[in-house]
Phi, psi and omega in degrees: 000315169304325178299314186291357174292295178286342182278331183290335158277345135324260252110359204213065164306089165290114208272035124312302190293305166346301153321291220288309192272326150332294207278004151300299185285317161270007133288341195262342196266341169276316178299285172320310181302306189296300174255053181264329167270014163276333144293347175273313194278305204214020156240016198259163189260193169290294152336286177303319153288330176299305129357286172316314216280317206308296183322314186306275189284011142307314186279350185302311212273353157279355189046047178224024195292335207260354172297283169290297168308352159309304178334286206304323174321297197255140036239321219225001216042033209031068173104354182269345183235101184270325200221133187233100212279331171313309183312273047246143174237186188168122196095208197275324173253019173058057147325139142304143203254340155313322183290347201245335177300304189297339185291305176305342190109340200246169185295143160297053191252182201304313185296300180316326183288315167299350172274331179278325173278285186346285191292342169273025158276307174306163192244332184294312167324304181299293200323286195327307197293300202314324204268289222269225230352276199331303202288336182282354168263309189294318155241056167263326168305309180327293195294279153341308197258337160079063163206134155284009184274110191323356188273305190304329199281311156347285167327301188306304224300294186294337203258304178259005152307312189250026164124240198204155144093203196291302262244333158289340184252330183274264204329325186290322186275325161281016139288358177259327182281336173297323157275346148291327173293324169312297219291351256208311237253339184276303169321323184243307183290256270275327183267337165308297209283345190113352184259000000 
């Protein structure tokens, strides 16, 4: 993107290279869309769509299905990796497990935290916190960015689920891909499932 910053600041905008870089930047982003559904098609297990279908209609009444199950998707592979000793983390949508010890009322220490992933094992338990976080980021963007528009506050939303800084701008853009691949992979599989 700076070269077409700088040949346009010249003055001497070659539109091959121009074309050239467009049409670059957007295979890679279709390259991706592509295999995220080659993984909805053929690599998940049973357990994991099943997982998937649930979040999806869980999440309907919330208007977030494609959201949250992105969430779940990108945290946890719905449900094959529950647990993230880095973070620390925990569930179908990775709590971070201090925020979530603190949440229970207990200290964050190692036992409480293994008391807190204990209970984010269950999925209805995850589903509930992951839904109460998200919505406690959308208004905490409200309140902040001083807007109703739902796309910012969405973004704002999607962006502090997983922190803040570049590690919030890369999650955020592989929750939009992920989720074009949702919306590619529902349209079509989701009326075979019932869904």
């Amino acid at each position: 993107m700076f070269f077409v910053f700088k040949t346009a600041v010249n003055g001497c905008v070659d539109m091959k290279k121009l074309v050239f870089v467009l049409l670059f930047v957007l295979s890679l982003n279709a390259d991706t869309v592509s295999k995220n559904l080659e993984y909805l098609r053929n690599d998940m297990t049973f357990n994991q769509k099943y997982i998937m279908f649930k979040v999806f209609n869980m999440s309907k009444k919330y208007d977030l299905q494609y959201t949250m199950t992105a969430i779940s998707w990108q945290e946890s592979k719905f449900g094959k990796w529950k647990i993230n000793l880095r973070d620390p983390s925990c569930g179908y949508f990775h709590k971070l497990l201090p925020e979530y010890a603190k949440e229970l009322g207990l200290k964050p220490n190692n036992w409480n935290m293994s008391r807190a992933c204990e209970k984010l094992q269950d999925f209805d338990i995850s589903f509930e916190v992951a839904i109460e976080t998200f919505k406690r980021k959308e208004k905490w963007c409200r309140r902040h960015l001083h807007t109703e528009n739902k796309g910012i506050i969405w973004k704002c939303a999607v962006k502090r689920y997983n922190g803040s800084g570049i590690r919030a701008d890369n999650y955020y853009n592989k929750i939009v891909k992920k989720i074009k691949a949702l919306r590619i992979y529902m349209s079509n599989n989701g009326r075979e499932n019932g869904y």
